[in-house]
Structures are given as C-alpha cells and as structure tokens.
C-alpha positions as CSV (number, residue, x, y, z in Angstrom):
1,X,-44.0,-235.9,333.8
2,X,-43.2,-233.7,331.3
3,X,-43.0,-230.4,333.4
4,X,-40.5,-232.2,335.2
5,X,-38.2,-232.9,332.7
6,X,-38.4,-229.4,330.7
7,X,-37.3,-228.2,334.3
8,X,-34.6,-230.6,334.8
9,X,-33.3,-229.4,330.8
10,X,-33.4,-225.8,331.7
11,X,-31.6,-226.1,335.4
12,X,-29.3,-228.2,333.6
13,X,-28.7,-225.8,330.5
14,X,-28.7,-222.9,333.2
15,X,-25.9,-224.4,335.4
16,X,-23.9,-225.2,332.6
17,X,-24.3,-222.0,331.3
18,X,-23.3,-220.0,334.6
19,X,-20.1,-222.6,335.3
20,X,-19.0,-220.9,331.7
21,X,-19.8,-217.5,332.1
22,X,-17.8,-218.0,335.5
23,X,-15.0,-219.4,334.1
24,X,-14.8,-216.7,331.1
25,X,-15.2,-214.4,334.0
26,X,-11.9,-215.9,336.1
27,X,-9.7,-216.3,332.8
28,X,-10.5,-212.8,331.5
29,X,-10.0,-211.0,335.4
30,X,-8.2,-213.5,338.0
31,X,-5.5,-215.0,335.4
32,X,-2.5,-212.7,334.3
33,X,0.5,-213.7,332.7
34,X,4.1,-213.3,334.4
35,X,5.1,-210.6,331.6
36,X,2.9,-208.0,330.3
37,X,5.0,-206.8,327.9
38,X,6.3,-208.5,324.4
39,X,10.2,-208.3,325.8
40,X,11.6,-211.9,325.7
41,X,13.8,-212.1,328.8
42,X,14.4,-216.1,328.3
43,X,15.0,-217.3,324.8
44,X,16.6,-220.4,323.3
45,X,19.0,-219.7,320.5
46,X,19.5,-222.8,319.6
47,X,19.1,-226.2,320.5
48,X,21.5,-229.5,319.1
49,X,20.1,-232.8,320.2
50,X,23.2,-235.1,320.8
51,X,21.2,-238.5,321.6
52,X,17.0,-239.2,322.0
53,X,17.3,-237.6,325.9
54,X,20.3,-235.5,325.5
55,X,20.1,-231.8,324.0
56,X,22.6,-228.8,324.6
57,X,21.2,-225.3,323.9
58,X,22.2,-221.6,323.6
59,X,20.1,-219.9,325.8
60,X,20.0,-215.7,325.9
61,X,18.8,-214.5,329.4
62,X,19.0,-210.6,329.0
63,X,22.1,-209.6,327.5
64,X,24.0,-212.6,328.8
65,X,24.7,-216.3,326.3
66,X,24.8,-219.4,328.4
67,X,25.6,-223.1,327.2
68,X,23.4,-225.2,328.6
69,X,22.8,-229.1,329.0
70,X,20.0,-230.9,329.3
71,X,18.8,-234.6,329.6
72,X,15.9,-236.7,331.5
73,X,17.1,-236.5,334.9
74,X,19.4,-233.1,335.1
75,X,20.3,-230.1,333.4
76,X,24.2,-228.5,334.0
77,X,25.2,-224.9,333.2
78,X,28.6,-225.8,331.0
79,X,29.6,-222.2,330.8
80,X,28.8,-218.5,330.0
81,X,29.3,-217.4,326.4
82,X,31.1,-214.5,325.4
83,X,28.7,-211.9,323.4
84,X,30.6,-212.7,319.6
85,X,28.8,-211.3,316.7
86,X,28.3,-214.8,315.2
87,X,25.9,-216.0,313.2
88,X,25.3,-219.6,314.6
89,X,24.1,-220.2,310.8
90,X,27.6,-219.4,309.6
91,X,29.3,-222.2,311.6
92,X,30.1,-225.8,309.8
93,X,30.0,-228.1,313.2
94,X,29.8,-231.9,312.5
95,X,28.2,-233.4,315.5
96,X,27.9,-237.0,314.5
97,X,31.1,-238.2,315.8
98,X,30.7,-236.5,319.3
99,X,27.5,-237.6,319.8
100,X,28.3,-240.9,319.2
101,X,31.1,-240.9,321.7
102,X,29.2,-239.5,324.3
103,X,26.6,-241.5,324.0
104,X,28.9,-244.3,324.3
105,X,31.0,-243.2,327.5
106,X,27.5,-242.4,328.9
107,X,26.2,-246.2,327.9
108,X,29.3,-247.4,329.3
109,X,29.3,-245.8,332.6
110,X,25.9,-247.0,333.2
111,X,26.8,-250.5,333.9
C-alpha cells in the first residue's frame, strides 16, 4: 500500500513538473509580442473623464494628435489635432459645467 502511493506522489509531482517546464518552454519560444522594439506607436496623452462611462482622450498615433471619444457602447473620432507646441499642463479648462450638460442632454435623450 505504500509503494503505491509514493508512486502516485512522484507521477503526480512529475506531471506537474513537466506541464511547467512546458509551459516555461511555450512563453519563453512560441509567445512574442507585437513590437519588439521600445518605440510607442499608440500613446494616450491624456485622458478627461466627463461622466462614470464617458472619457475623451488625446491619443498620439505616430506623428499624428487625434481627439477621441469614448463610452460603454462606442467610441467616435471627433477630429484630428493640429501638431501645436502646447503643453496640455499649461491649459486652465473648467470641465464641470460641460460635463454636466452633456450628461444631461445624454440622460435626456434616453427616454
């Protein structure tokens, strides 16, 4: 009885063991990213939450700026920025009243 179950321990520990090296094996060979290199060609510049599901970003795609929106069912290309030196840091926006307003319109066209 006991041969039996030192066996069943060291199949068990030896399966386990080869289902790991096999896996280490895949990530480290079969698994590559999409980019190689350290060059972001998708970044988001920044990001402005206007209600809990709706969020507009800056997003640099190569050289180009884009406005984008974005809640939980769509996401709409508003427009293409021109490339100003502006720091977005710089800027005084007040968003609080906009938001507001759009989330009301948005509220209201739901009914």
């Amino acid at each position: 009885m006991n041969g039996y179950l030192a066996n069943f321990i060291i199949y068990t520990f030896a399966m386990v063991g080869f289902i790991a090296l096999a896996l280490y094996v895949y990530k480290k060979t079969i698994y590559t990213p999409l980019q190689k290199n350290d060059k972001k060609i998708l970044s988001v510049e920044t990001a402005m939450k206007l209600s809990p599901t709706k969020t507009i970003y800056i997003l640099n795609v190569g050289t180009e700026r884009f406005l984008i929106a974005g809640d939980n069912n769509s996401t709409t290309m508003l427009s293409k920025l021109e490339n100003l030196n502006l720091n977005t840091n710089d800027l005084d926006i007040k968003t609080t009243k906009y938001s507001q307003d759009l989330q009301y319109t948005t509220s209201n066209d739901q009914r």
